[in-house]
C-alpha positions as CSV (number, residue, x, y, z in Angstrom):
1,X,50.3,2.8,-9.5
2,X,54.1,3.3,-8.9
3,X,52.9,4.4,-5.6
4,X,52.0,0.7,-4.7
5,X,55.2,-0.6,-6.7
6,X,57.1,1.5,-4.5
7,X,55.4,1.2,-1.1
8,X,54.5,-2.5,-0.8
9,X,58.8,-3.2,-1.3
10,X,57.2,-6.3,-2.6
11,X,59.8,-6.4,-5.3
12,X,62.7,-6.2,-3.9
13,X,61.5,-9.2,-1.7
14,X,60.1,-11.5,-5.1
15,X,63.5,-10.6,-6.3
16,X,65.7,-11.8,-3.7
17,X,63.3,-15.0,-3.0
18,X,64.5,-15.7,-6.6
19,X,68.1,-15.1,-6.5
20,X,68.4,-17.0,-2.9
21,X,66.8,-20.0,-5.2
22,X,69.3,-19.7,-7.7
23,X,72.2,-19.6,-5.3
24,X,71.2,-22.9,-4.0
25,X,70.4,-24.0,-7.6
26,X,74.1,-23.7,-8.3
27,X,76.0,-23.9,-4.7
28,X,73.9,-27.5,-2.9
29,X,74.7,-30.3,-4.0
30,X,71.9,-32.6,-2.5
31,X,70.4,-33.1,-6.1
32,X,66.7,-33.3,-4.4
33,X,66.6,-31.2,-2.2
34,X,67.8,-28.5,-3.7
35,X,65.2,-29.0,-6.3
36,X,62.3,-28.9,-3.6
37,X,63.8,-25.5,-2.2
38,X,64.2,-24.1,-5.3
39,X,60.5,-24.8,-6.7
40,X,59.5,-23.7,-2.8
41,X,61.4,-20.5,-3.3
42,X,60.2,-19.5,-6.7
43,X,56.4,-20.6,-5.7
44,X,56.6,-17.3,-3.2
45,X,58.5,-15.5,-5.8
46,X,55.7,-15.9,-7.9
47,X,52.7,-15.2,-5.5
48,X,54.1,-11.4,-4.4
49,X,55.1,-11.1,-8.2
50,X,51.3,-11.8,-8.8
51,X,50.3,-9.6,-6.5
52,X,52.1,-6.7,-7.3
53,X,50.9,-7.0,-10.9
54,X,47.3,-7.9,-9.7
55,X,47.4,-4.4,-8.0
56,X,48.2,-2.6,-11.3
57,X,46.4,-4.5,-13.7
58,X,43.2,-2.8,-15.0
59,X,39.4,-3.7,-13.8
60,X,38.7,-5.5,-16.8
61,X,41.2,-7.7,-16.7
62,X,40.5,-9.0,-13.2
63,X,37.2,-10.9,-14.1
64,X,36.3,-13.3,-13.4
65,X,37.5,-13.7,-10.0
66,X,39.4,-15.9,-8.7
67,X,39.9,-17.7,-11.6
68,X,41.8,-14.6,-13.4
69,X,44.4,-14.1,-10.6
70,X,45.1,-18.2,-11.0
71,X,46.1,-17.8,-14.7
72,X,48.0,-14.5,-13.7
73,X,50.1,-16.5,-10.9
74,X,50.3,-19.7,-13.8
75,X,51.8,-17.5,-16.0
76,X,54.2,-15.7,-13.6
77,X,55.2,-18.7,-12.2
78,X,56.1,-20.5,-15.5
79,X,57.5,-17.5,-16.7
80,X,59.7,-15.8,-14.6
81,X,62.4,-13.9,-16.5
82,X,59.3,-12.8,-19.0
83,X,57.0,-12.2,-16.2
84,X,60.2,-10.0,-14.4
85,X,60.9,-7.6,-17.6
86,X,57.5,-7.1,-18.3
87,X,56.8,-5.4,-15.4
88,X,60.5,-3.1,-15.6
89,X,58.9,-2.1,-19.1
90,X,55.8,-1.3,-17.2
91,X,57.2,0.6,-14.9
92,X,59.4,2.5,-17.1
93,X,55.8,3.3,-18.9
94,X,54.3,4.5,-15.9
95,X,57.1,6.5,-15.0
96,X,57.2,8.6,-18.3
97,X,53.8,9.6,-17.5
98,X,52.3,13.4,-17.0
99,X,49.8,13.8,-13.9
100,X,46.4,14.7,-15.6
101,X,46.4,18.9,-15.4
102,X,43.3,19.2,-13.1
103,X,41.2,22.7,-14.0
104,X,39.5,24.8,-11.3
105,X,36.0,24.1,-12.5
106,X,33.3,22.9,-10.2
107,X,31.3,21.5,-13.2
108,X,31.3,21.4,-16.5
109,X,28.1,21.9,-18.8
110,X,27.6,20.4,-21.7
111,X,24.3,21.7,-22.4
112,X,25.5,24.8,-24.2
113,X,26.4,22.2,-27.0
114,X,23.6,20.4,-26.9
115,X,21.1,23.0,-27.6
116,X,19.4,20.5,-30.0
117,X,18.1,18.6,-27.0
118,X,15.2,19.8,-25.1
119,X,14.8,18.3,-21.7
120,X,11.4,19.7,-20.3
121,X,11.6,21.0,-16.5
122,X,9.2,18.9,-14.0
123,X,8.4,20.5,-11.0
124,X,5.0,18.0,-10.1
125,X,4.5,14.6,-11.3
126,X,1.6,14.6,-13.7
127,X,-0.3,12.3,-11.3
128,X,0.4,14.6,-8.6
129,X,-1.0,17.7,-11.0
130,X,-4.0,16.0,-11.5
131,X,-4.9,15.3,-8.5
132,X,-4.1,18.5,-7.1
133,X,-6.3,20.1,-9.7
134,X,-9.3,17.8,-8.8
135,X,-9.2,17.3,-5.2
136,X,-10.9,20.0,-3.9
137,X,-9.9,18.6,0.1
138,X,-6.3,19.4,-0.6
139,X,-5.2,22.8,1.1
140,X,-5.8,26.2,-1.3
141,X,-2.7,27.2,-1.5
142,X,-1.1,24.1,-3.0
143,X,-3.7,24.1,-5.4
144,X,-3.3,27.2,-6.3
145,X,0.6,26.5,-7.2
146,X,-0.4,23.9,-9.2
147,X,-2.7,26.1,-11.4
148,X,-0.5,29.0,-11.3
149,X,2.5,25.9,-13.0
150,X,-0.1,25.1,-15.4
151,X,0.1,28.5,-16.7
152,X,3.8,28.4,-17.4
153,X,3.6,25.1,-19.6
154,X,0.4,25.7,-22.5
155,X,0.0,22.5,-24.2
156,X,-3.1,20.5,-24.5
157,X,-2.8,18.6,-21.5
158,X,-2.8,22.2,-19.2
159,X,-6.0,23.5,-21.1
160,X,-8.0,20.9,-20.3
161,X,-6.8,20.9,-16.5
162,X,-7.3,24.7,-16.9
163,X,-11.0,24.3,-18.1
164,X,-11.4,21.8,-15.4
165,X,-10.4,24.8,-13.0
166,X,-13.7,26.9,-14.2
167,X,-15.3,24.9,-12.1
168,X,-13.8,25.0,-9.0
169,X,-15.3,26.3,-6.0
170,X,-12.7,28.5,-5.0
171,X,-13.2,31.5,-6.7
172,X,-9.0,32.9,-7.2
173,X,-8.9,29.8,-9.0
174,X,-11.6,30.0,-11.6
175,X,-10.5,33.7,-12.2
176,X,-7.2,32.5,-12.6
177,X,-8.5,30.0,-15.4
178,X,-10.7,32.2,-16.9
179,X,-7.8,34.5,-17.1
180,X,-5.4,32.4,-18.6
181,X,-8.1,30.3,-21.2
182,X,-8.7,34.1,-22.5
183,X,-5.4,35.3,-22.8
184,X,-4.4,32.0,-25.2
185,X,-7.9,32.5,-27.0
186,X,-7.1,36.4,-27.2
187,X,-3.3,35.4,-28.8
188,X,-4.9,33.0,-31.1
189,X,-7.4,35.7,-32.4
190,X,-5.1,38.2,-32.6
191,X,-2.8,36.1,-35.1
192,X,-6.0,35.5,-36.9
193,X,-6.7,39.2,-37.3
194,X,-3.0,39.9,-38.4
195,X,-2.6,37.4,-41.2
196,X,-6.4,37.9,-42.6
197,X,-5.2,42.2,-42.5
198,X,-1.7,40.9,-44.2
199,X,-4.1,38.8,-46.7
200,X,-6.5,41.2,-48.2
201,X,-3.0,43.8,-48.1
202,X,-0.6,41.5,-49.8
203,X,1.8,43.7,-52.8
204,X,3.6,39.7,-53.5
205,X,2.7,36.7,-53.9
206,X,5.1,35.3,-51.8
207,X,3.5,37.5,-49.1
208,X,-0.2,36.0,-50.1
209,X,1.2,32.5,-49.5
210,X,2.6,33.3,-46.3
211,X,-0.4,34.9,-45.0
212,X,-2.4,31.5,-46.2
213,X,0.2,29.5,-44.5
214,X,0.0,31.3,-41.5
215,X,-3.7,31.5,-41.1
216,X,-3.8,27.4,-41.2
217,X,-1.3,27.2,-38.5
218,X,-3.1,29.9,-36.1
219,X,-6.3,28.4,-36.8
220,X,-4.7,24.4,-36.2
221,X,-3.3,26.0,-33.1
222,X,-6.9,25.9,-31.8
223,X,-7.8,22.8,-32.4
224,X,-4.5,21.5,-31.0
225,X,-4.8,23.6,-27.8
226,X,-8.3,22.8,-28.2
227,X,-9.5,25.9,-26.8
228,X,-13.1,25.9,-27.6
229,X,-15.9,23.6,-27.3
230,X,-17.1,20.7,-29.7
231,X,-19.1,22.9,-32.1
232,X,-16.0,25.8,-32.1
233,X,-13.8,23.1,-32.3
234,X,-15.2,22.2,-35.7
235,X,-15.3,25.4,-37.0
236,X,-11.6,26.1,-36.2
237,X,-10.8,22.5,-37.9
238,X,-12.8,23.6,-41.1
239,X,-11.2,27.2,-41.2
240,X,-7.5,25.4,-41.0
241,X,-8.4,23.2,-43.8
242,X,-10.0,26.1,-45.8
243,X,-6.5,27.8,-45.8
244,X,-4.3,24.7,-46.1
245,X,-6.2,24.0,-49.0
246,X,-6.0,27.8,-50.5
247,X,-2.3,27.6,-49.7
248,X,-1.1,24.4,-51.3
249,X,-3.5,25.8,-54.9
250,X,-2.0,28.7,-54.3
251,X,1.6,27.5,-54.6
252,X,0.8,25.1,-57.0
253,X,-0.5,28.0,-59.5
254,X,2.5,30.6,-59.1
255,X,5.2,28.1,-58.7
256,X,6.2,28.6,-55.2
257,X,7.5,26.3,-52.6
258,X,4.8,25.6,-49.7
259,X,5.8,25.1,-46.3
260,X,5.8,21.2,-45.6
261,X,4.2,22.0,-41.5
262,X,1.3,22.6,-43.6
263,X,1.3,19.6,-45.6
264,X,1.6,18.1,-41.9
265,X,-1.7,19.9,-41.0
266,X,-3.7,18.6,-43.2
267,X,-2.7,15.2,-43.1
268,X,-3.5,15.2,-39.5
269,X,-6.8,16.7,-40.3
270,X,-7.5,14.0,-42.7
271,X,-6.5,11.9,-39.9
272,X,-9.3,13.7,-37.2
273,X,-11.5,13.3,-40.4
274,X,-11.1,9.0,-40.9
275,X,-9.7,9.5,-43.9
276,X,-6.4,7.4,-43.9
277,X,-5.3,7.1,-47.2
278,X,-5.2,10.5,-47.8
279,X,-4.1,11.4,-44.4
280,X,-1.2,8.4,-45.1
281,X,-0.2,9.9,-48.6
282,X,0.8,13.1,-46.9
283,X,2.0,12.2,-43.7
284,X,4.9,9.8,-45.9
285,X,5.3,12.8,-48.6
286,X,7.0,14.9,-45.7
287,X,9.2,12.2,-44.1
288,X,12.0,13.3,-46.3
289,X,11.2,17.1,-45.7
290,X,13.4,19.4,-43.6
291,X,10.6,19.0,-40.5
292,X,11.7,16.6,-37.7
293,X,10.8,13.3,-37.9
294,X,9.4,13.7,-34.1
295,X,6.2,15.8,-35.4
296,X,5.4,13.3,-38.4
297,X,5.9,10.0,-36.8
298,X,2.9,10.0,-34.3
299,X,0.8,10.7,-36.6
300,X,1.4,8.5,-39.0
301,X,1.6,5.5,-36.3
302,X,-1.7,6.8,-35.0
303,X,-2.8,6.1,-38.5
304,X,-1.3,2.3,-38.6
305,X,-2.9,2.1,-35.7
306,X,-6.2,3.0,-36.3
307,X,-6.0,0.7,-39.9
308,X,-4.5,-2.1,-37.2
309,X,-1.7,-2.5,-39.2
310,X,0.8,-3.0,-36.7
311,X,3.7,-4.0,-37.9
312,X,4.2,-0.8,-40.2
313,X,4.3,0.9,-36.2
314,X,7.2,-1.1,-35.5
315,X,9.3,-0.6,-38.7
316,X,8.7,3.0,-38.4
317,X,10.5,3.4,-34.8
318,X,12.8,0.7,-36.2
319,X,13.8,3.0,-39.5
320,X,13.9,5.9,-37.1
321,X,15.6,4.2,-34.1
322,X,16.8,7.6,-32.4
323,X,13.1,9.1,-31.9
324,X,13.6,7.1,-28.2
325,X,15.4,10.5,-27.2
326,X,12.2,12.4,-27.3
327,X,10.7,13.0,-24.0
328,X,7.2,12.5,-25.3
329,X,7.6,9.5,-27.7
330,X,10.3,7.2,-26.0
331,X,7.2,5.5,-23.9
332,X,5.6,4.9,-27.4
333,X,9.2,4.3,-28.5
334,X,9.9,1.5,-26.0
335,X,6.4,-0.1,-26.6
336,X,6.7,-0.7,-30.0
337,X,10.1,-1.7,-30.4
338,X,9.7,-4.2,-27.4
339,X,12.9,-2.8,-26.0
């Protein structure tokens, strides 16, 4: 900015413009003309007065255009002594400024303090994924990659792609599969092992609970990998809501706290089961629990769903307006709040 003030020597020009009209203000004597010079003068004093305060004037101020720069030269030009010391006291502003210190960094990542956020990495479209899996024309080896990133990302989504892969013709693929279905069925068993060996071996009763609490969750991690088929799938379901059950009596009887995930659990189950006024009374009991708000709410809008009541969807993302930061919910996010 005092680079402009300085270069342009558009001052120094406004200025003189204005003393040469005040000279023949006070030396001419032809009344009428002087007047006409005078106004002449101090109507080109004006425009490079405008412009030299256009030039430092911030964006905001310069909308809309052209209509802003009018009112700038209005004012300069009806107010010429004001208009003059404002822009000394602006330059005596800018002058007492520091340079910003500029630090050798060649980015800065703010990621480390916002741990809280999870942004998934993407390395295929889900379309693209999809259709790599199930077009058996495209090239091997690209399907092969695809598989291989399925691997890296188990959620519900990648086992069903996965069991589609059984199938396949080529045969790395449907070992690679194979492979991978067994090893989360084989982790999944194995937790069910532990806990039933930590059950039957418990000294406390605080170790019995946890035991109950964490046979629930491996067993609900089947159903929501959903690993197995139909009639497995019902097993696993009935095993989860066994121990959520056990649990929650459990806790009841010695006075403990139970873990609200497995409140969570069973309301969900209850709403596999068409049950929604129990599932609804336990989904709501956790809202004001310590677990995020982003496990509870789909469910529970699921359930408003299914009863049609619709509007209790949209006061739900309403009362929880910052659920739109969650990768998976800000389409469902964005639906319902019609934003």
């Amino acid at each position: 900015m005092l680079y402009t003030l300085g270069s342009k020597k558009l001052i120094p020009l406004s200025l003189s413009l204005e003393i040469s009209s005040l000279t023949i203000l006070f030396f001419t004597e032809d009344f009428q003309g002087k007047v006409f010079v005078v106004l002449l003068l101090h109507f080109f004093a004006s425009i490079l007065l405008s412009q030299i305060i256009w030039m430092i004037l911030p964006k905001k101020y310069k909308e809309p255009f052209p209509l802003s720069l009018i009112s700038l030269f209005i004012i300069v030009f009806a107010t010429p002594l004001v208009s003059y010391l404002a822009l000394l006291i602006l330059y005596v502003v800018l002058k007492k400024q520091r340079p910003k210190k500029i630090y050798p960094f060649k980015y800065l990542s703010i990621w480390k303090e916002l741990e809280e956020i999870k942004i998934p990495k993407r390395k295929f479209g889900e379309a693209a994924i999809i259709e790599l899996v199930r077009n058996t024309k495209i090239p091997v080896e690209k399907r092969l990659k695809a598989f291989i990133f399925l691997t890296e990302i188990i959620s519900p989504e990648t086992v069903k792609l996965l069991k589609i892969g059984l199938s396949d013709p080529n045969d790395e693929i449907r070992l690679l599969c194979f492979s991978e279905l067994s090893k989360i069925e084989k982790k999944i068993t194995s937790s069910i092992h532990y806990y039933l060996n930590v059950l039957e071996n418990a000294k406390s009763d605080k170790k019995y609970l946890d035991a109950l609490e964490n046979l629930a969750k491996s067993y609900w991690e089947a159903v929501y990998l959903g690993i197995g088929d139909e009639e497995l799938n019902k097993y696993y379901i009935n095993q989860t809501y066994k121990y959520c059950l056990r649990a929650i009596e459990f806790a009841e009887s010695k006075g403990l706290e139970i873990d609200p995930h497995i409140i969570l659990i069973l309301g969900k189950i209850e709403l596999i089961k068409g049950d929604y006024e129990k599932a609804e009374e336990m989904l709501t009991s956790i809202l004001d629990t310590n677990i995020p708000k982003f496990e509870v709410v789909p469910s529970l809008a699921k359930l408003y769903y299914e009863k049609e009541e619709f509007s209790k969807i949209k006061s739900l993302f309403k009362k929880y307006p910052y659920l739109r930061y969650d990768f998976d919910l800000y389409p469902i996010y964005t639906l319902w709040s019609g934003k």
